[in-house]
MIZAZA-767069 format. One record per residue: residue in three letters; x, y, z of N, C-alpha, C in turn. Coordinates in steps of 0.001 Angstrom, whole numbers, plus 500000, padded with zeros to 6 digits. Each point is the difference from the previous one (the first is absolute). Layout:
ALAXYZXYZXYZ ...
REM end
This chain:
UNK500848498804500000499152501196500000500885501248500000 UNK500098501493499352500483500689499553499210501052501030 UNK501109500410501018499361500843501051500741501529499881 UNK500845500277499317501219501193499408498521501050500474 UNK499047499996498967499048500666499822499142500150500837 UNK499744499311501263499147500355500479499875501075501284 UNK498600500434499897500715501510501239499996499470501355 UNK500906500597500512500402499465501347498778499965501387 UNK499527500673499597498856500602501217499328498761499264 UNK499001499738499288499292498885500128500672498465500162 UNK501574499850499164500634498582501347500293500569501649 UNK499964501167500139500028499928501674498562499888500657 UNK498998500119499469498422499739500305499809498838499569 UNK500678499087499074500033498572499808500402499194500989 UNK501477500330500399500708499151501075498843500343501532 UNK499501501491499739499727499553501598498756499462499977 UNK499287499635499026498619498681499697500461499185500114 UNK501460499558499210500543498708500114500172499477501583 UNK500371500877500359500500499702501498499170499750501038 UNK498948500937499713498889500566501040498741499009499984 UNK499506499106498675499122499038499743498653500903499387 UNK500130501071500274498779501014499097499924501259499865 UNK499126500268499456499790501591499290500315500663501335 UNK498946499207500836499809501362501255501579500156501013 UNK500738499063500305500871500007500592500887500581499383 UNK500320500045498557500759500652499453500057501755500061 UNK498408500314500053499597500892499953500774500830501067 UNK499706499129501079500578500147501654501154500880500332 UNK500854498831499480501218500036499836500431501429499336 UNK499899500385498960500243500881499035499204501354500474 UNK499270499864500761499274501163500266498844500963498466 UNK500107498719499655498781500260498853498516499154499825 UNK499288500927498900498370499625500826500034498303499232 UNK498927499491500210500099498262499287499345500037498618 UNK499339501265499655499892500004498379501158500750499001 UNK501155500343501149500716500403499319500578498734499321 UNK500707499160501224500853498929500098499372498925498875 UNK498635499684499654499520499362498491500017500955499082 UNK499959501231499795500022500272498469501330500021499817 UNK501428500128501131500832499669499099500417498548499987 UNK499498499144500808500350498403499988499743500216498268 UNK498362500002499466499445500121498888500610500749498662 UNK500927500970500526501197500767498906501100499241499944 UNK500398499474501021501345498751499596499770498765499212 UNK498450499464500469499582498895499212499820500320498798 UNK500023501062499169499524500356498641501768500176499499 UNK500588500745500574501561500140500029500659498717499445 UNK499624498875500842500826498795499999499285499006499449 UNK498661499893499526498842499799499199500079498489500322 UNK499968499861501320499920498505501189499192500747501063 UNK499272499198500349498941499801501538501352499991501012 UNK499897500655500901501179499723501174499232499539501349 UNK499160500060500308498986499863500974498607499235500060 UNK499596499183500527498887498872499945499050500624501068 UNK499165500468499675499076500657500936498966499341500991 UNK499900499977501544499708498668500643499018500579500510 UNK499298498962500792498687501041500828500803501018501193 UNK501132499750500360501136500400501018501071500362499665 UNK500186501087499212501640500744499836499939499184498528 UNK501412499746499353500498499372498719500831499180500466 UNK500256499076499334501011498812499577500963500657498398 UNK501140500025500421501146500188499014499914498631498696 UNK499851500516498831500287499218498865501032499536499780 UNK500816499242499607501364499849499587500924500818499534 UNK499085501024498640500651500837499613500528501372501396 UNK499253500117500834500208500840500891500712499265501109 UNK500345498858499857501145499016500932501594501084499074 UNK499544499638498759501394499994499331500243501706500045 UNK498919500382499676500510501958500319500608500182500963 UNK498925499968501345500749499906501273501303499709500082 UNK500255498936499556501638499281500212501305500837499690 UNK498987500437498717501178501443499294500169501426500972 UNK499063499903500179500063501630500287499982500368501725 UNK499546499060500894499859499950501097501295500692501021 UNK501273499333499510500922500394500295500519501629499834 UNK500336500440498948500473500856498959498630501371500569 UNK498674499471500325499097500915500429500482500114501454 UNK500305499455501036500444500175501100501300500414500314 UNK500916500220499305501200500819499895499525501110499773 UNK499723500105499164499126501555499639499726500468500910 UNK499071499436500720498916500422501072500925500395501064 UNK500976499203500710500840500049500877500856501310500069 UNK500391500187498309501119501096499744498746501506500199 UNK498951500299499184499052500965499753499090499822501260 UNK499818499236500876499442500022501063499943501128500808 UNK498943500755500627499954501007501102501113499380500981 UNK500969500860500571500955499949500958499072499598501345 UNK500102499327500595499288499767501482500516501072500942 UNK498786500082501042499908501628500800501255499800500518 UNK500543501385500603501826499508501377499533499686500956 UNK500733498970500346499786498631501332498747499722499829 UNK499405499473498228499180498623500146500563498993499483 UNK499261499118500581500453498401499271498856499281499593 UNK500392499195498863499224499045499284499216498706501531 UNK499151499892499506499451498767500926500914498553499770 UNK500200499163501122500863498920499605499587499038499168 UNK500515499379499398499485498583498866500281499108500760 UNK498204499095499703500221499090500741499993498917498740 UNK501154499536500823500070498628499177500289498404499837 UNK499532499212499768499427498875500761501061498622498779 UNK500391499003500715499995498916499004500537498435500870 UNK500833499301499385500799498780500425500912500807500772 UNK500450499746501622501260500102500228501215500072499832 UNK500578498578499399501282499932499336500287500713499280 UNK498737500361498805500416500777498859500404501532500888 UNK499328500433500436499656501119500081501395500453501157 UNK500229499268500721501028499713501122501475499844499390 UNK499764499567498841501344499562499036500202501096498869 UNK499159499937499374500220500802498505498924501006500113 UNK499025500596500491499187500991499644500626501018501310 UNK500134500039500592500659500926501344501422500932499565 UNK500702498884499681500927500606499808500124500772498386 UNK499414499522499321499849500879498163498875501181500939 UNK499673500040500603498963501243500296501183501093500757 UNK500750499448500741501158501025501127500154501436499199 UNK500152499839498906499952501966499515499573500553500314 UNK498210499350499588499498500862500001499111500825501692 UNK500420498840500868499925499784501371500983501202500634 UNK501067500385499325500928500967500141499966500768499701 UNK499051500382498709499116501601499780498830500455500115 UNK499569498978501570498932500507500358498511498964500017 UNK500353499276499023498335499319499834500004498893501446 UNK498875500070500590499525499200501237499484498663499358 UNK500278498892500633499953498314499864498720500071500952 UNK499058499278499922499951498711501376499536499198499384 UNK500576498835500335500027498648499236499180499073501254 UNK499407498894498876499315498981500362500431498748499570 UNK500444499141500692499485498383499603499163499451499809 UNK500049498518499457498581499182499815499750498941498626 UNK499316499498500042499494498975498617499154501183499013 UNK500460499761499112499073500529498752498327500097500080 UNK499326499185500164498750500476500225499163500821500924 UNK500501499730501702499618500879500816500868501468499914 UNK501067500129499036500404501275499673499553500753499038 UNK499347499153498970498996500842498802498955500277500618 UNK499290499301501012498758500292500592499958501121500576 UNK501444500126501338499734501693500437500846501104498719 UNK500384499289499150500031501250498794498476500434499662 UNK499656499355499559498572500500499591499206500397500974 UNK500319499465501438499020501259501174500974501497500174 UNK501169499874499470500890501519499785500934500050501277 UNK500394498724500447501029499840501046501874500465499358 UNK499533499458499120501513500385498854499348500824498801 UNK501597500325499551499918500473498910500953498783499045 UNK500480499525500255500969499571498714500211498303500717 UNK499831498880499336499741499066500353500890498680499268 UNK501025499476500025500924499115499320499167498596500347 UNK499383499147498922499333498677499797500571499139499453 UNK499835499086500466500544498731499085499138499170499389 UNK498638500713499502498985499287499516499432501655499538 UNK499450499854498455499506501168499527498786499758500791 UNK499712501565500115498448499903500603498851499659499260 UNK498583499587500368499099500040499477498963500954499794 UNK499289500566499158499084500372500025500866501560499077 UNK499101501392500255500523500494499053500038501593500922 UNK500095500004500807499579500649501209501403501105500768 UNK501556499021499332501302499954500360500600499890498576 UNK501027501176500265501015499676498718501311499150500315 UNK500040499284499030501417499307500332500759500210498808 UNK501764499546500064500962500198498578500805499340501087 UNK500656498731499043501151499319500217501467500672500696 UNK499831499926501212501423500625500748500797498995499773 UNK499965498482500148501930499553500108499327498679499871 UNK500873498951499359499990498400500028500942499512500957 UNK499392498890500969500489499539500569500435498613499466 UNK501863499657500149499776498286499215500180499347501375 UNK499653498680500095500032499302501000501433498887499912 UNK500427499584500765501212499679500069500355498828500775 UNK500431498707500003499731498770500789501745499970501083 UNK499520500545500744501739499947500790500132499380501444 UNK500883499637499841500418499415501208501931500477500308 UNK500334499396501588501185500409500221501038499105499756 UNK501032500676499863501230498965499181500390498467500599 UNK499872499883501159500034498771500718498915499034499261 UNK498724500590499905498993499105499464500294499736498176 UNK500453501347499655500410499769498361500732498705499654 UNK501016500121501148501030498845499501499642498733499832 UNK498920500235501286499661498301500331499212499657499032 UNK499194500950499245499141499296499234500601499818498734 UNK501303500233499993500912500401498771500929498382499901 UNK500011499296501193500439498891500208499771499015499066 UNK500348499228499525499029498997498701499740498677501098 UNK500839499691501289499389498896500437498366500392501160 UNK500594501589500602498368500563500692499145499401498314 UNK499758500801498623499043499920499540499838498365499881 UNK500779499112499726499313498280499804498956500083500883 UNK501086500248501484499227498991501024498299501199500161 UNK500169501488499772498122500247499667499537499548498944 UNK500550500267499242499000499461498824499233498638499773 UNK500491499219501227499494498767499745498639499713501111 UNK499931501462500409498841499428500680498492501235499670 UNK498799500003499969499519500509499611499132500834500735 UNK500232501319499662500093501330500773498554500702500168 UNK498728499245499557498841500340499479499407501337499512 UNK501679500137499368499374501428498860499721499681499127 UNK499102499384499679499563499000498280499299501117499396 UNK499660499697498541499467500492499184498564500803501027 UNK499497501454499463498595500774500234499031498701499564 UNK499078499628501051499016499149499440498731501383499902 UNK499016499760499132499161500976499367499041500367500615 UNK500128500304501311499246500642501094501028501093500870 UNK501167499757499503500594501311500049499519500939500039 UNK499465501279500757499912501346499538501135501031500794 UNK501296499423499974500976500979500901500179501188498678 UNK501230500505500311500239500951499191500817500044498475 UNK500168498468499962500231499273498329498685500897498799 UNK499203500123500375498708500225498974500807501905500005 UNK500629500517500733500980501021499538500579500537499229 UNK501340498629500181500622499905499058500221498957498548 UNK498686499492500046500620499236498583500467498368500213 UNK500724500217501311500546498981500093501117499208499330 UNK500967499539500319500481499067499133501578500592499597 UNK500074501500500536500858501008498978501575499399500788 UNK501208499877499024500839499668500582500217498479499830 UNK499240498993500093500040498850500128500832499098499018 UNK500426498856500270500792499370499203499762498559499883 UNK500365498706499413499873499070500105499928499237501015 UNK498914499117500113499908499033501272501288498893500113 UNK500222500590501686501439498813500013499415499328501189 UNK500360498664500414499611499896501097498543499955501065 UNK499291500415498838498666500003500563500123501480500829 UNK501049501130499643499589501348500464500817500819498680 UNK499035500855499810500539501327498572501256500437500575 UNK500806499785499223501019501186500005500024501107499099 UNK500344500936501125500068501397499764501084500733498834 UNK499552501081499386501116500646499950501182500378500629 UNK501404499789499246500858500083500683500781500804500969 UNK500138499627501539500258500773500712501528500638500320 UNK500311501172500372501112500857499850500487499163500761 UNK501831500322499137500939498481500937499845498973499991 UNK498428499379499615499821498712500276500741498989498933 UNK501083499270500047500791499356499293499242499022498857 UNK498950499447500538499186498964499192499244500202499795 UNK499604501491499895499259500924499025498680499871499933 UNK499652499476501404498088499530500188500200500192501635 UNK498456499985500284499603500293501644498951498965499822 UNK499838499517500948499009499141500057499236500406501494 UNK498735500420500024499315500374501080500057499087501140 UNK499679498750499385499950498878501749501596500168500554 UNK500806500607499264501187500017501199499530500740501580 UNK499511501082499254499377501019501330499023499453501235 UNK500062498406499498498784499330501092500658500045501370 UNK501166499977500133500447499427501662500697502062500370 UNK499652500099498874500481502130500515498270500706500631 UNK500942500706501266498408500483500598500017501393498833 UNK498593499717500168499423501851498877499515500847501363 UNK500724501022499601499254501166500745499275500841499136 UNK499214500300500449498702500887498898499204501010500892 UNK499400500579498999498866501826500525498734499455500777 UNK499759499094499680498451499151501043499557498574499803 UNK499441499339500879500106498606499504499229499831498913 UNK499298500490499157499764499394498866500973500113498961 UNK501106500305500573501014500367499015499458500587498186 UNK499971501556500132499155500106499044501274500494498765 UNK500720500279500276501382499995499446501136499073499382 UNK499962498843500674500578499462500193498985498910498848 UNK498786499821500202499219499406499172499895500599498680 UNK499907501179499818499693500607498441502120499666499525 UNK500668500093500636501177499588499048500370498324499871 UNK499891499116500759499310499005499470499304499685498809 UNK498669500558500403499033499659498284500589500991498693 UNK500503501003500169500704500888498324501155499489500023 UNK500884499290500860501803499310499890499892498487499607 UNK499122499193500944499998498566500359498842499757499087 UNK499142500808499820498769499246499383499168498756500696 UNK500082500107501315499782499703500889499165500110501246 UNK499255499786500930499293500368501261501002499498501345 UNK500534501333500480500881499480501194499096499775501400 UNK500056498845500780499755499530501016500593499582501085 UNK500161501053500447500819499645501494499954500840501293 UNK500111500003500865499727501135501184501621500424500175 UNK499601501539500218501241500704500160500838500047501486 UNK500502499825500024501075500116501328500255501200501193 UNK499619500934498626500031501672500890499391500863499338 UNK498813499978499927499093501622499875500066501085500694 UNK500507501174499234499951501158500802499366500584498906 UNK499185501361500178499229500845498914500707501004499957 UNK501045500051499870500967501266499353501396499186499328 UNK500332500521498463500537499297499833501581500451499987 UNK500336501119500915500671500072500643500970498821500966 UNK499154499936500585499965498315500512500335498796499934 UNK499536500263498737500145498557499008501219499533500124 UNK500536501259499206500967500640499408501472499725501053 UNK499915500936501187500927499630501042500259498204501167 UNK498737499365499249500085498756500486500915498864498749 UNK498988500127498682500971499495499220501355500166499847 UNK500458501713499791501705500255500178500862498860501196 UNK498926500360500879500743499184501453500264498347499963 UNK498933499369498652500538498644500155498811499682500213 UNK498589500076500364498747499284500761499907499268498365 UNK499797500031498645499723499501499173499802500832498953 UNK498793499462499237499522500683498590499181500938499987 UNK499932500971499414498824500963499652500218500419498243 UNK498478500765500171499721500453498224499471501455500755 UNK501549501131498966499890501067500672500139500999498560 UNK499354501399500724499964500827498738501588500357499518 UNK500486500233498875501182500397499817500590501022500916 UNK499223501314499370500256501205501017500054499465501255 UNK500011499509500709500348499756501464501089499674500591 UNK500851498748498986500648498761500009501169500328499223 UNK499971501518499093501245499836499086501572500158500846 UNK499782500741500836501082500229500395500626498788500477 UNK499138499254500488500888498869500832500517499152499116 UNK499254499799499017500245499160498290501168500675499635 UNK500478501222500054500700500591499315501628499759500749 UNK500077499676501506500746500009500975500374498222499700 UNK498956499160499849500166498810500009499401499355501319 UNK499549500837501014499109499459500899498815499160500262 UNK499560500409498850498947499125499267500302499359498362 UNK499146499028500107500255499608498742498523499485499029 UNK500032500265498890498890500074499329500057498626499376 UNK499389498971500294499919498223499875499877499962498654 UNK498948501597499377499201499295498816500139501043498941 UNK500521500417498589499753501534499546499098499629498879 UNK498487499771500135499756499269498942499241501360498536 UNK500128499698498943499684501029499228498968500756499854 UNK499249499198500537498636500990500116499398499905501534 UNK500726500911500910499593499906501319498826500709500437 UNK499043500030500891499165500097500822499717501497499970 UNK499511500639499799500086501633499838498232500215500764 UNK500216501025500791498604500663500302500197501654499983 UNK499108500878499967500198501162499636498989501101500985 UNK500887500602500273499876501245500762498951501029499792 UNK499163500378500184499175501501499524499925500614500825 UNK500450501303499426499744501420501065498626500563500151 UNK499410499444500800498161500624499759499790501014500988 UNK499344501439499255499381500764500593498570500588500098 UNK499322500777501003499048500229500544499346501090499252 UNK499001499984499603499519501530499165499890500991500455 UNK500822500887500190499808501390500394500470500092501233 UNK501585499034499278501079499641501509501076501462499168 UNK499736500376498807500627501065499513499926501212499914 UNK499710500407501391499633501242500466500885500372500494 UNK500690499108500687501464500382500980501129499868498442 UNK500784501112499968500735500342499183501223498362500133 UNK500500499701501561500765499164500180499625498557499690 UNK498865499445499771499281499137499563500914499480498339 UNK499976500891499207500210500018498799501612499782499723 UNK500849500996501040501340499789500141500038498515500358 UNK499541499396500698500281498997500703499697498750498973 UNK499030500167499355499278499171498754501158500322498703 UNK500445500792499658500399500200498842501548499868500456 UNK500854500107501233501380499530500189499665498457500096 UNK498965499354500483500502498352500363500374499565498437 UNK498343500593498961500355499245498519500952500028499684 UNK500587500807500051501349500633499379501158498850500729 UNK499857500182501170501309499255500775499775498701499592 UNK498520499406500226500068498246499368500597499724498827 UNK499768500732499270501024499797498617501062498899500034 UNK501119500636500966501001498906500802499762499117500701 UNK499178499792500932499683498768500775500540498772499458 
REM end
């Protein structure tokens, strides 16, 4: 779409519909009346000679084409805004951003890519928690800016892809070796670990991914894997891991199961050794030697990188889940809201 041309004042009355979920909030926002805010929605749509807006009994739903405008201009309009912005009164301050997601992440990689701007002023207060009871008080207006690991539903919340997480099968070097042994693998492999084939009442988190991804010829009555880093004989075979304790995020091991079914092609069955719900945790138990875990990269590289840990498995198409930055409509009132939204995109880039 060819936006050179279009006038700026009606994409800045666009973005804040986009943002806001309707005419009237936009209106709000902008300090303009709500028949202003449709006749020019109605001058851009003739402009760009696409519908941008789905008109509901409750506010609008964004079209695709107004996914993809947005995407362009969202940014590039908030620099603007930031630079041409009214100066704030002497000795006021912006209201703080609240902002909510996974711990680790946010404890690891979102805290510290934010420290700038923490240093010129913009106020944090951060929240923990699971993804759903954190979209829920987004939408009662507890936060403004909300990191998910599951896009939201409904149409109510905007979301855009902040960061991929890959998942990563590691354990500590003591355990690497042993399973690196060729007489440890005889003496497991010969006994049977009851990770057999998904029988078709499966509904874990295989129906995800596809299943199957990674997998290699049946040896033994267990798949071998793609070939693992270092690994001399250039296969992993999962039932080695039978007599290794797993530490995992909760006992249904919900992690630990979805890389299984997209690596192994497989349904893993076994009770974990050490559940803790931070995978922090995990993390400092596996380094220490307790056994196996399936951990996000970002968490784990450094120790991978040191040799503290070791990655059992690098298989080519690993386990990926994805991040969204979701915000609140007419969470863009606070000028710092937007700083805070428009430095993370930017910083995930690298992640």
């Amino acid at each position: 779409m060819e936006t050179a041309s279009l006038d700026l004042n009606l994409l800045r009355t666009f973005l804040a519909v986009y943002r806001s979920g309707s005419f009237t909030g936009a209106a709000r926002l902008l300090g303009l009346s709500q028949p202003t805010v449709t006749t020019q929605m109605r001058a851009l749509e003739r402009q760009t000679g696409r519908e941008l807006f789905e008109r509901l009994p409750r506010g609008v739903a964004p079209t695709p084409v107004a996914d993809e405008l947005a995407a362009r201009v969202a940014a590039p309009l908030d620099e603007l805004a930031a630079v041409a912005g009214p100066a704030p009164a002497a000795g006021s301050r912006a209201e703080p951003v609240h902002l909510a997601g996974p711990a680790e992440l946010l404890c690891t990689t979102v805290l510290p890519a934010l420290a700038p701007l923490v240093a010129d002023g913009v106020r944090l207060r951060v929240s923990t928690g699971l993804t759903d009871p954190l979209l829920e008080e987004l939408r009662a207006g507890r936060h403004d800016l909300v990191i998910a690991t599951t896009r939201p539903r409904g149409r109510t919340l905007h979301a855009v892809p902040l960061t991929d997480e890959e998942f990563v099968l590691v354990a500590a070097p003591v355990w690497a070796d042993r399973l690196r042994d060729p007489r440890h693998a005889r003496d497991t492999g010969a006994r049977d670990t009851g990770e057999g084939c998904t029988g078709a009442g499966d509904t874990g988190e295989g129906a995800l991914d596809g299943g199957g991804a990674g997998v290699g010829p049946e040896a033994g009555g267990f798949a071998v894997a793609q070939p693992a880093a270092g690994d001399p004989g250039g296969t992993f075979d999962p039932a080695l891991l039978h007599e290794v304790p797993l530490v995992t995020y909760a006992e249904d091991l919900p992690i630990a199961r979805r890389y299984w079914r997209h690596v192994f092609g497989r349904r893993l069955s076994r009770t974990a050794a050490v559940t803790v719900p931070d995978l922090r945790g995990v993390l400092a138990a596996v380094a220490a030697g307790a056994g196996f875990g399936v951990l996000p990269r970002y968490l784990c590289q450094d120790l991978l990188a040191s040799g503290a840990l070791v990655a059992l498995l690098e298989p080519a198409d690993p386990p990926i889940n994805t991040g969204f930055l979701v915000q609140r409509p007419g969470a863009f009132d606070n000028p710092d809201v937007t700083r805070v939204r428009t430095f993370l995109l930017r910083a995930a880039r690298d992640w």
